[in-house]
C-alpha positions as semicolon CSV with decimal commas, in nm:
position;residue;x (nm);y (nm);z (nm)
1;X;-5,842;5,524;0,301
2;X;-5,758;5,825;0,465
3;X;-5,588;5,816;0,857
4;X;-5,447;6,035;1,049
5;X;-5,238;5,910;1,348
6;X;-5,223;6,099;1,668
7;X;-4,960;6,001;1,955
8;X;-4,982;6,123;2,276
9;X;-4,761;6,019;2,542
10;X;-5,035;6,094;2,835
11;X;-5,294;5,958;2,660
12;X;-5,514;5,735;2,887
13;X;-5,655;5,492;2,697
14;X;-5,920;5,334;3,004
15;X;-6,106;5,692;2,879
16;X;-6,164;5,577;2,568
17;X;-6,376;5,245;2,669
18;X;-6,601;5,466;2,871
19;X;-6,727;5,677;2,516
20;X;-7,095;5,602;2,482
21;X;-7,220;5,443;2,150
22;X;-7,477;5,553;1,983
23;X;-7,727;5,302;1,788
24;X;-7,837;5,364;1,382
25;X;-8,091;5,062;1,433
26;X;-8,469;5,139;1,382
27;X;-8,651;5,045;1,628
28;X;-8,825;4,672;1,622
29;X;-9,195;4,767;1,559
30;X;-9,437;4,460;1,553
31;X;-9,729;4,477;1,355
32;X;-10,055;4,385;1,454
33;X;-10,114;4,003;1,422
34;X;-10,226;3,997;1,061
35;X;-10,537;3,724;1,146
36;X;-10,893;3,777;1,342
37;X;-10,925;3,831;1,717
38;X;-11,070;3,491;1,762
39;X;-11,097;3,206;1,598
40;X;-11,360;3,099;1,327
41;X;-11,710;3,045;1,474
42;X;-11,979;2,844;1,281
43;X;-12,148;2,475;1,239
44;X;-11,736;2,292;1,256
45;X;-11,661;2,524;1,548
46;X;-11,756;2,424;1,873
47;X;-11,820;2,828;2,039
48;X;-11,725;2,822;2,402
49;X;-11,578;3,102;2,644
50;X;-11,319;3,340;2,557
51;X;-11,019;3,311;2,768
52;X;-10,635;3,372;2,799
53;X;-10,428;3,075;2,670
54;X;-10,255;2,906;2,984
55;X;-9,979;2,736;3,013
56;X;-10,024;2,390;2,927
57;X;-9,739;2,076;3,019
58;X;-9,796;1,772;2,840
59;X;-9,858;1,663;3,203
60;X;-10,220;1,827;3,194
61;X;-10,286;1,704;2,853
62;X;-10,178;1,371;2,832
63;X;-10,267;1,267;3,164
64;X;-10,165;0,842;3,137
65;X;-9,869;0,799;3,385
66;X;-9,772;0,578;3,152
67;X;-9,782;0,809;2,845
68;X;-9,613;1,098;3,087
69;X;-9,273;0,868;3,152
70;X;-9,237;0,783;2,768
71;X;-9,245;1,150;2,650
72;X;-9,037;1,230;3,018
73;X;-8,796;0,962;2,835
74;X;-8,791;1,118;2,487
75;X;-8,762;1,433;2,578
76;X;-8,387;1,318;2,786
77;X;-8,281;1,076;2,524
78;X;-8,409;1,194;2,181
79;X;-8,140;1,287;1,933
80;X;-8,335;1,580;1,754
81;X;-8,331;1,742;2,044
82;X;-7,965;1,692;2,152
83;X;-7,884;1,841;1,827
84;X;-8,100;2,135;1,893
85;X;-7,882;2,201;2,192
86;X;-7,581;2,164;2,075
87;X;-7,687;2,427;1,841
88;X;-7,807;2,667;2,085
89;X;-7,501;2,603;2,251
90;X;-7,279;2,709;1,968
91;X;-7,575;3,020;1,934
92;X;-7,530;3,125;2,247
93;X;-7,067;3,097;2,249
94;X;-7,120;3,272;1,901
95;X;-7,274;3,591;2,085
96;X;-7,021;3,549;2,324
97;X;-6,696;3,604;2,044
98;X;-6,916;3,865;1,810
99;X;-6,927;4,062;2,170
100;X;-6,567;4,030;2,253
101;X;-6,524;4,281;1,966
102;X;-6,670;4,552;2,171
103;X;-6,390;4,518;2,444
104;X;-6,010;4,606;2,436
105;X;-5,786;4,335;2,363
106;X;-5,520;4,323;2,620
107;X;-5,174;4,137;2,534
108;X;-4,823;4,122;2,600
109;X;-4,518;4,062;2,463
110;X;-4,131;4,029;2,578
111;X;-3,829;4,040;2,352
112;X;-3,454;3,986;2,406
113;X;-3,231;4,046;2,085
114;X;-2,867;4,091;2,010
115;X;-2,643;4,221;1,705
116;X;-2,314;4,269;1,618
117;X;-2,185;4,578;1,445
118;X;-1,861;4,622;1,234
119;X;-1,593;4,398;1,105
120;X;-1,432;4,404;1,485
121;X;-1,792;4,209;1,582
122;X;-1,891;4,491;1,831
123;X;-2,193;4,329;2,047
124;X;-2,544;4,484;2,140
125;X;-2,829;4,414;2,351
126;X;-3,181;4,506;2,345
127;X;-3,428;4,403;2,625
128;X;-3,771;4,503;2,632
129;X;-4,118;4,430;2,823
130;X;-4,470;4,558;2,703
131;X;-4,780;4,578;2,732
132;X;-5,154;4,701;2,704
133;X;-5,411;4,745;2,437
134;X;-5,318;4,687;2,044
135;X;-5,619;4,805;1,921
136;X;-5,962;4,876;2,027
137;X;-6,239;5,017;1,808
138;X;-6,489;5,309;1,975
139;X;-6,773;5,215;1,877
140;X;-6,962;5,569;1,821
141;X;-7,192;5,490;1,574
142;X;-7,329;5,137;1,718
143;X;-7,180;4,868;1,472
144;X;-7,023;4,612;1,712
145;X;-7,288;4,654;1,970
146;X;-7,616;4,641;1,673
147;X;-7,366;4,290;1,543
148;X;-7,387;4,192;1,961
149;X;-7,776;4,253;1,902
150;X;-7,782;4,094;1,585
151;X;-7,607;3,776;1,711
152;X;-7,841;3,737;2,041
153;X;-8,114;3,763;1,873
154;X;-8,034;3,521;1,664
155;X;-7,923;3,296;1,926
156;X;-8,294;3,364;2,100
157;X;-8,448;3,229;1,758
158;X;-8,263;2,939;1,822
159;X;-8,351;2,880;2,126
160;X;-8,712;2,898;2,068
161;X;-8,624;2,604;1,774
162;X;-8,535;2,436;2,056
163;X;-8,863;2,448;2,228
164;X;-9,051;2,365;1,881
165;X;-8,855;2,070;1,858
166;X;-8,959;1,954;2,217
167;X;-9,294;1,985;2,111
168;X;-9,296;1,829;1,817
169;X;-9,110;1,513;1,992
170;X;-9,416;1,508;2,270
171;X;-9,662;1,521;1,984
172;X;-9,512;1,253;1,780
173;X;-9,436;0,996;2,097
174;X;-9,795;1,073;2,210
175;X;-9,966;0,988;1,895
176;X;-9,676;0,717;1,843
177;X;-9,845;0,535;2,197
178;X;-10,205;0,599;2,098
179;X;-10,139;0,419;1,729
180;X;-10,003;0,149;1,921
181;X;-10,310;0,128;2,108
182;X;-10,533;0,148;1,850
183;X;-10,337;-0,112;1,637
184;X;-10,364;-0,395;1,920
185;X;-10,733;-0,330;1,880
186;X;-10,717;-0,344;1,519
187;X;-10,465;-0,671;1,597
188;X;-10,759;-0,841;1,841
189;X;-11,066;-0,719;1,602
190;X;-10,837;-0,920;1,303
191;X;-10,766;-1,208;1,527
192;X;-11,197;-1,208;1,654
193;X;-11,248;-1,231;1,279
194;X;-11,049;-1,494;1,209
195;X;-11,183;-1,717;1,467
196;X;-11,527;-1,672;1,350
197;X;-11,446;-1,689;1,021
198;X;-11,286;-2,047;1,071
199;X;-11,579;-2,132;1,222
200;X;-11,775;-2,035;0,947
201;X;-11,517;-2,241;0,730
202;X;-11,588;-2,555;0,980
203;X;-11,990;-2,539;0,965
204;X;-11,978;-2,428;0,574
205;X;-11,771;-2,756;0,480
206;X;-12,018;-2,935;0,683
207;X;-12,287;-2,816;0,498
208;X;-12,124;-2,912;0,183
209;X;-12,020;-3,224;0,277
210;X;-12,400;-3,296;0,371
211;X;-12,529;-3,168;0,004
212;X;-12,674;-2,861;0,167
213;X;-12,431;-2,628;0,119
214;X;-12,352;-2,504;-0,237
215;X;-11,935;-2,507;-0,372
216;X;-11,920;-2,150;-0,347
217;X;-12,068;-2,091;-0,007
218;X;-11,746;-2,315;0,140
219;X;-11,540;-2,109;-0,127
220;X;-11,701;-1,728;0,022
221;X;-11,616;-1,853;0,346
222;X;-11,271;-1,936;0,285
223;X;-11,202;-1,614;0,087
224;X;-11,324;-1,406;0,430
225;X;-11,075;-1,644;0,669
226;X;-10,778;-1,560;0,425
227;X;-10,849;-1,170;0,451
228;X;-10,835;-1,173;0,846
229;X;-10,534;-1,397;0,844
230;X;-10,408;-1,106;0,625
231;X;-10,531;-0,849;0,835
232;X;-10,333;-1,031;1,108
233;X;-10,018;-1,057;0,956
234;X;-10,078;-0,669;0,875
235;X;-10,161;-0,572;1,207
236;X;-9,816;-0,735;1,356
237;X;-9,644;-0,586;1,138
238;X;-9,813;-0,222;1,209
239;X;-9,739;-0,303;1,578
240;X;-9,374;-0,384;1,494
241;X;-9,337;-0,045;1,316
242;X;-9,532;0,137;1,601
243;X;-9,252;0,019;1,858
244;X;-8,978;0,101;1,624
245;X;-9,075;0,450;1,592
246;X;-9,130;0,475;1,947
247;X;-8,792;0,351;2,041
248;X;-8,659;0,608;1,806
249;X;-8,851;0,873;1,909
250;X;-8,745;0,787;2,289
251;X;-8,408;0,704;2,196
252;X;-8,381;0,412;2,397
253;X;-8,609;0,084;2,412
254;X;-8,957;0,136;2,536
255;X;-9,092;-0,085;2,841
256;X;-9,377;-0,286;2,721
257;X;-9,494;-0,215;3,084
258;X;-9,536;0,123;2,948
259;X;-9,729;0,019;2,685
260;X;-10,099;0,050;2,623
261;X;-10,322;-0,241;2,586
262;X;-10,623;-0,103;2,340
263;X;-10,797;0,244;2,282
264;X;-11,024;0,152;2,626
265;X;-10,790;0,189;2,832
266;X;-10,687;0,509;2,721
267;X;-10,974;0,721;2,658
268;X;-11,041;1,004;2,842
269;X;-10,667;1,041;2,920
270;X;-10,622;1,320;2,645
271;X;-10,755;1,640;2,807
272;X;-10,930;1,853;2,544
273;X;-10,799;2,216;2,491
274;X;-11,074;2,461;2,492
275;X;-11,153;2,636;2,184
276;X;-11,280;3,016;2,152
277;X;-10,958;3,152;2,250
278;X;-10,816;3,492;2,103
279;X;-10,582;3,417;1,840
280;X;-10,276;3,654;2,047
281;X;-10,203;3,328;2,192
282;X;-10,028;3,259;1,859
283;X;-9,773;3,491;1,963
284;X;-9,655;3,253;2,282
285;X;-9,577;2,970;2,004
286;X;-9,222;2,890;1,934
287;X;-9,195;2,931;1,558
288;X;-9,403;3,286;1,575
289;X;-9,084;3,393;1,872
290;X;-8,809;3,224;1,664
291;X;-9,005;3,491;1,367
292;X;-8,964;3,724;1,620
293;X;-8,595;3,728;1,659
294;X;-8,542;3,711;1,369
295;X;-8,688;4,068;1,294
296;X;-8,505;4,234;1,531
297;X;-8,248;4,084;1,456
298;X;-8,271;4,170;1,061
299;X;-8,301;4,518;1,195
300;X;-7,980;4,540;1,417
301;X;-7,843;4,455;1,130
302;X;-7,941;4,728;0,969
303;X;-7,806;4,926;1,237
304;X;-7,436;4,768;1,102
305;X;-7,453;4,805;0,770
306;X;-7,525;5,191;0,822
307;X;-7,259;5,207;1,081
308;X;-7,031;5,133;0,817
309;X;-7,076;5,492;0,659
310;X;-6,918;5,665;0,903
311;X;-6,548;5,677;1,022
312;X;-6,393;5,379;1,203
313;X;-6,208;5,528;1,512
314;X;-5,921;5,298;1,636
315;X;-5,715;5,325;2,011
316;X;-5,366;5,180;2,075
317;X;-5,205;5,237;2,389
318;X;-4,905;5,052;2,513
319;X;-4,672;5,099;2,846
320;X;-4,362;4,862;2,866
321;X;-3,985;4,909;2,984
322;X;-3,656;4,841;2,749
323;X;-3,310;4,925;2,810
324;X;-2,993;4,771;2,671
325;X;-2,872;4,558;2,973
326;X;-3,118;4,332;3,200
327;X;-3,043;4,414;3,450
328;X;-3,138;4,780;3,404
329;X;-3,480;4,691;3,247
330;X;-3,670;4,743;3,581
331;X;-3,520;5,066;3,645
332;X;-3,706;5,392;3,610
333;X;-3,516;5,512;3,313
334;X;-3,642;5,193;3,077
335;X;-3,995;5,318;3,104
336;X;-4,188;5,334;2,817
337;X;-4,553;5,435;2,700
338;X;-4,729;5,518;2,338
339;X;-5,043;5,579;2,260
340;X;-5,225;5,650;1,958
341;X;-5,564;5,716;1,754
342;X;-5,663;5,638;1,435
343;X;-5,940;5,711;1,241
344;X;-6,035;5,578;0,849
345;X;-6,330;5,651;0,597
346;X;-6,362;5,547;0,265
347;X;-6,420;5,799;0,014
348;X;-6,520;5,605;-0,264
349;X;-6,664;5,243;-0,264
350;X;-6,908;5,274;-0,608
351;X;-7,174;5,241;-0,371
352;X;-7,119;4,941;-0,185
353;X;-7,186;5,062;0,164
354;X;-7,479;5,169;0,073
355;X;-7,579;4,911;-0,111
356;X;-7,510;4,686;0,190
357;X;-7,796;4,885;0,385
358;X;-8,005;4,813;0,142
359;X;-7,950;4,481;0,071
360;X;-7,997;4,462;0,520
361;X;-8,341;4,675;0,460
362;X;-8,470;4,448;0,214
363;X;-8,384;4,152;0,445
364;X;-8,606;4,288;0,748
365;X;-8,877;4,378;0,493
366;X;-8,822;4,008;0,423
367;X;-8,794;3,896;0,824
368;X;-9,101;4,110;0,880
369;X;-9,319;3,911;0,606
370;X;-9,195;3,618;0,739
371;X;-9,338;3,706;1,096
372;X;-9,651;3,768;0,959
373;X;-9,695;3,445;0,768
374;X;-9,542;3,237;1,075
375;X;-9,918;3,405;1,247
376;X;-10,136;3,363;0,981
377;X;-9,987;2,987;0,922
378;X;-10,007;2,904;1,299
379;X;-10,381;3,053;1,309
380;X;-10,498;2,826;1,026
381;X;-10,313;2,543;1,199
382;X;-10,513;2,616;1,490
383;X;-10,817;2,690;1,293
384;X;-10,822;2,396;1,119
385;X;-10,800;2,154;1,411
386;X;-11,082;2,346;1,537
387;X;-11,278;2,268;1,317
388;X;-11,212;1,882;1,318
389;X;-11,269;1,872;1,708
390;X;-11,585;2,045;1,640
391;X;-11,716;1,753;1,427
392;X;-11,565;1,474;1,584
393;X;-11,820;1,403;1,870
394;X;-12,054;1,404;1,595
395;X;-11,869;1,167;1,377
396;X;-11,771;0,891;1,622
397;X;-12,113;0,880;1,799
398;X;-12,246;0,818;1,398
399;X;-11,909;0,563;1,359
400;X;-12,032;0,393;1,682
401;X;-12,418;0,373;1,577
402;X;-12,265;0,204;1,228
403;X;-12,082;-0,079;1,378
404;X;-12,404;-0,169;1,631
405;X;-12,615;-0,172;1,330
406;X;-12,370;-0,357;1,114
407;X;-12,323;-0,628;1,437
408;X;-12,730;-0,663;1,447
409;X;-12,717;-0,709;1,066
410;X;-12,489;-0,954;1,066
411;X;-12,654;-1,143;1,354
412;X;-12,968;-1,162;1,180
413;X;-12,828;-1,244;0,849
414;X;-12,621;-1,517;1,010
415;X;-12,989;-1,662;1,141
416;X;-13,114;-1,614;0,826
417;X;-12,865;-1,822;0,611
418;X;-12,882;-2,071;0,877
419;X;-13,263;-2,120;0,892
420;X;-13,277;-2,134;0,492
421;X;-13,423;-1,829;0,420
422;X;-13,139;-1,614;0,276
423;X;-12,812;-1,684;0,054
424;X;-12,496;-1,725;0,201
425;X;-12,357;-1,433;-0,036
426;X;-12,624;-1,177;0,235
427;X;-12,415;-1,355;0,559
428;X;-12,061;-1,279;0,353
429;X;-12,193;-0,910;0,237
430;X;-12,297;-0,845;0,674
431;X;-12,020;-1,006;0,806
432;X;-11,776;-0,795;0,538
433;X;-11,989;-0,440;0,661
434;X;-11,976;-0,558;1,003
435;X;-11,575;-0,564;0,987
436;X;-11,516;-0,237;0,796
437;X;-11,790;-0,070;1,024
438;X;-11,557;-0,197;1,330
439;X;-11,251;-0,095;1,172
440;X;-11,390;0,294;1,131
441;X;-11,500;0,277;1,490
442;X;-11,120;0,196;1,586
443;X;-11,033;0,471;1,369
444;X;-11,274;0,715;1,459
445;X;-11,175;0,666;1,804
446;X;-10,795;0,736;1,717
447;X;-10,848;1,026;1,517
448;X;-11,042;1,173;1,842
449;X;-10,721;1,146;2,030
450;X;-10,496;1,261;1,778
451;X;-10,692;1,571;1,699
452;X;-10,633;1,668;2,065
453;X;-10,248;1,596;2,056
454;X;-10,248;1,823;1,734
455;X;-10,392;2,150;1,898
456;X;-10,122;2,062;2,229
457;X;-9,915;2,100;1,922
458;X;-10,041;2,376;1,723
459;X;-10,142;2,598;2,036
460;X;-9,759;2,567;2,156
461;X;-9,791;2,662;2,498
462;X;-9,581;2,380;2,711
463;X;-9,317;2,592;2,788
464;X;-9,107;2,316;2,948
465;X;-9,035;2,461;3,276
C-alpha cells in the first residue's frame, strides 16, 4: 500500500461529509418479459376480455365468512410467516449497519496518567480530553453507498418472500377447509353405503336362508359392506388429518363452528378469476419482485467491486484539551486539534480486484436469468391452471351425468335381481359403479374449487393491505 498522510491543523473535517459520491453501478435495465402478451388461447382456454389484473384480497375470492376468519387466523398465528418476519426484520437492521459505514463515527475518549522519573521518584501528570471523528471514508467512487443499495435491495427481496409466504398460507388453509368439506361428503357417501349395503346383507341372508339365494350372493354382499366400513374408517381418519393440518396451518385450534359441513354448502363461495389477462401481471407477483431485487441488487454490487479499483480516501479529525495539572485542562492553553487525510491503492493484487468485478458481473448475468425464468415459470403456472379451469365445467357436468346414470343403473339392476330376472353379480357390478361414479362427482367438485384457489395463488395479486 502506498499513503500519504496530510495534517492540517485548520482542517474542517464537517467539509469532507458534504463531498458528493459518484456511482460505478450500471444501471438496472429490465428486459422485456421473456413470455407472450397474453395467455394461451385454444379448446382448454376459456377466451374472455382482456383486462388489467386488479387487486385481489382473499376476501373477494374466498367469499365464506367462515373461510375468511380461518385464513384472518393463519395469517396472525402461523409460524412460517413469523419466521418470514423476523427475517425481514433482521433484512431491514442489516441495511441499517451496512449504511452506518457511509457516516463519520464520532467517539470520545478521556485519559489521566502519571509517571515517575529518576532514582529521586520525580512525579508527572498528564490529563487529557478528546474528541471527534477517528476515521471516516469519502466515498468518491460509490462503494459504501452501491453496498447501502446492495443491502436494501436485498432486504426488498425479502420482503416480497414475505408476501409469497402469506399467500401460500391462504392457499393452503383454503384448500385445507374445502378438503375437509369434501371429505365429510366422502365420510356421509361411505356411511349411505354402508347402510344399504347391510341391508343388502339382511335381505341376501334371507334369501339364503329361504333356498333362494345362492352362497355367494350372501358372500358378494358381505364383501361390499366390509369395503364401506373401510371406506369409513378411511374417511375419519382423512378428516382427522384435515383438522391437523388446519390447526397447523392456523397455528392455533380451529373452531368446528368454523368448519364446513359438505361441498353444498360451499359452492359458489370461490369467486373465479377471469382469464384472458396480459401476462405483465406476472410482474405484480411476489417471487418475479423478490427476482427483481435481486438484479439490482447483483448490479450495485457491481458498482462495489469496481469501486475497489480506485484509491480509498480516509478523514481523521480530532479537537480535545490536555495539560499537565487538572485543573488547567479547561483553560485556553490545553487546546488541542489534528486532523488528517489518508489515501491507499494497491499496486499489485495478481488480479484480484478485478477478478472480483467479474466474479459480481457474472452474478447479475446470473440474477438477470433468474428474473427471466421466475416470468416464464410464473406464466406457465398461470397457463396451466388456465387450462384446467377451461375444462372443468366440462368435466364435472360429464362427472355429474355419470353418477345419475350409475344411480338409475343400479336402481334398475336392484329390481332386476329382485324380480328374478338378473344375477346378483349385475346388482354388485351397479351398486360398485354407482359408488366410484359418486366418489368422482365429490372429487370433481373439489378439484373445481381448488383450481380456483391455485390461480388466487399463481396470479399473486393479494397484496395484503
Amino acid at each position: 500500500m502506498i499513503a500519504r498522510r496530510i495534517i492540517a491543523g485548520g482542517l474542517a473535517v464537517p467539509l469532507a461529509v458534504s463531498l458528493a459520491a459518484c456511482s460505478l453501478a450500471p444501471q438496472t435495465a429490465l428486459p422485456p418479459p421473456p413470455v407472450p402478451q397474453s395467455w394461451p388461447v385454444g379448446d382448454a382456454y376459456l377466451a374472455q376480455s382482456e383486462a388489467d389484473l386488479p387487486q385481489v384480497p382473499y376476501t373477494q375470492v374466498f367469499r365464506d365468512q367462515r373461510l375468511q376468519q380461518v385464513v384472518a387466523l393463519a395469517l396472525d398465528n402461523n409460524r412460517d410467516i413469523r419466521i418470514a418476519a423476523a427475517n425481514l426484520a433482521a433484512a431491514r437492521a442489516q441495511v441499517r449497519a451496512v449504511r452506518s459505514a457511509q457516516f463519520p463515527a464520532i467517539g470520545a475518549t478521556a485519559a489521566a496518567t502519571g509517571t515517575a522519573q529518576g532514582t529521586d521518584g520525580d512525579w508527572s501528570e498528564l490529563y487529557s480530553l478528546q474528541g471527534g471523528v477517528a476515521s471516516y471514508e469519502v466515498d468518491l467512487f460509490g462503494k459504501l453507498s452501491n453496498a447501502t443499495a446492495a443491502q436494501r435491495d436485498r432486504a426488498l427481496a425479502t420482503e416480497a418472500a414475505v408476501r409469497t409466504v402469506r399467500l401460500g398460507i391462504a392457499a393452503n388453509v383454503a384448500a385445507a377447509w374445502a378438503t375437509y368439506a369434501a371429505d365429510r361428503d366422502l365420510l356421509a357417501l361411505a356411511e349411505a353405503t354402508a347402510k344399504n349395503a347391510s341391508d343388502s346383507v339382511r335381505l341376501t341372508r334371507a334369501r339364503f336362508e329361504g333356498g333362494v339365494a345362492p352362497r355367494s350372493d350372501l358372500s358378494q354382499a358381505e364383501q361390499i359392506l366390509a369395503t364401506a366400513q373401510d371406506n369409513i374408517a378411511a374417511q375419519k381418519t382423512a378428516l382427522a388429518q384435515d383438522e391437523n393440518l388446519l390447526r397447523l396451518l392456523v397455528g392455533a385450534d380451529v373452531d368446528p363452528a368454523l368448519l364446513p359441513g359438505g361441498l353444498s354448502e360451499i359452492d359458489g363461495s370461490f369467486a373465479t378469476l377471469p382469464a384472458g389477462l396480459s401476462s405483465q401481471a406476472l410482474l405484480r407477483r411476489p417471487d418475479v419482485i423478490a427476482a427483481e431485487y435481486d438484479l439490482r441488487a447483483a448490479n450495485a454490487d457491481i458498482g462495489v467491486a469496481r469501486a475497489k479499483l480506485f484509491p480509498s480516501i480516509s478523514l481523521t479529525g480530532l479537537v480535545g484539551l490536555a495539560s499537565t495539572a487538572l485543573a488547567d485542562l479547561f483553560t485556553g492553553g490545553a487546546f488541542r486539534a489534528t486532523a488528517g487525510a489518508d489515501a491507499g491503492l494497491s499496486i499489485f493484487d495478481a488480479g484480484g480486484r478485478r477478478a472480483d468485478v467479474a466474479v459480481s458481473e457474472a452474478q447479475r448475468d446470473a440474477a438477470l436469468a433468474s428474473y427471466e425464468r421466475a416470468i416464464q415459470t410464473a406464466f406457465r403456472e398461470v397457463a396451466d391452471a388456465l387450462a384446467v379451469q377451461g375444462t372443468l365445467a366440462e368435466r364435472l357436468r360429464a362427472n355429474r351425468a355419470n353418477a345419475t346414470a350409475a344411480a338409475t343403473t343400479a336402481t334398475l339392476a336392484e329390481a332386476r335381481y329382485t324380480n328374478g330376472v338378473a344375477s346378483f353379480l349385475d346388482s354388485l357390478v351397479a351398486q360398485r359403479s354407482l359408488y366410484t361414479a359418486q366418489r368422482a362427482e365429490v372429487s370433481m367438485e373439489l378439484a373445481s374449487i381448488l383450481n380456483r384457489v391455485t390461480l388466487y395463488q399463481v396470479l399473486g395479486s393479494d397484496a395484503f393491505e
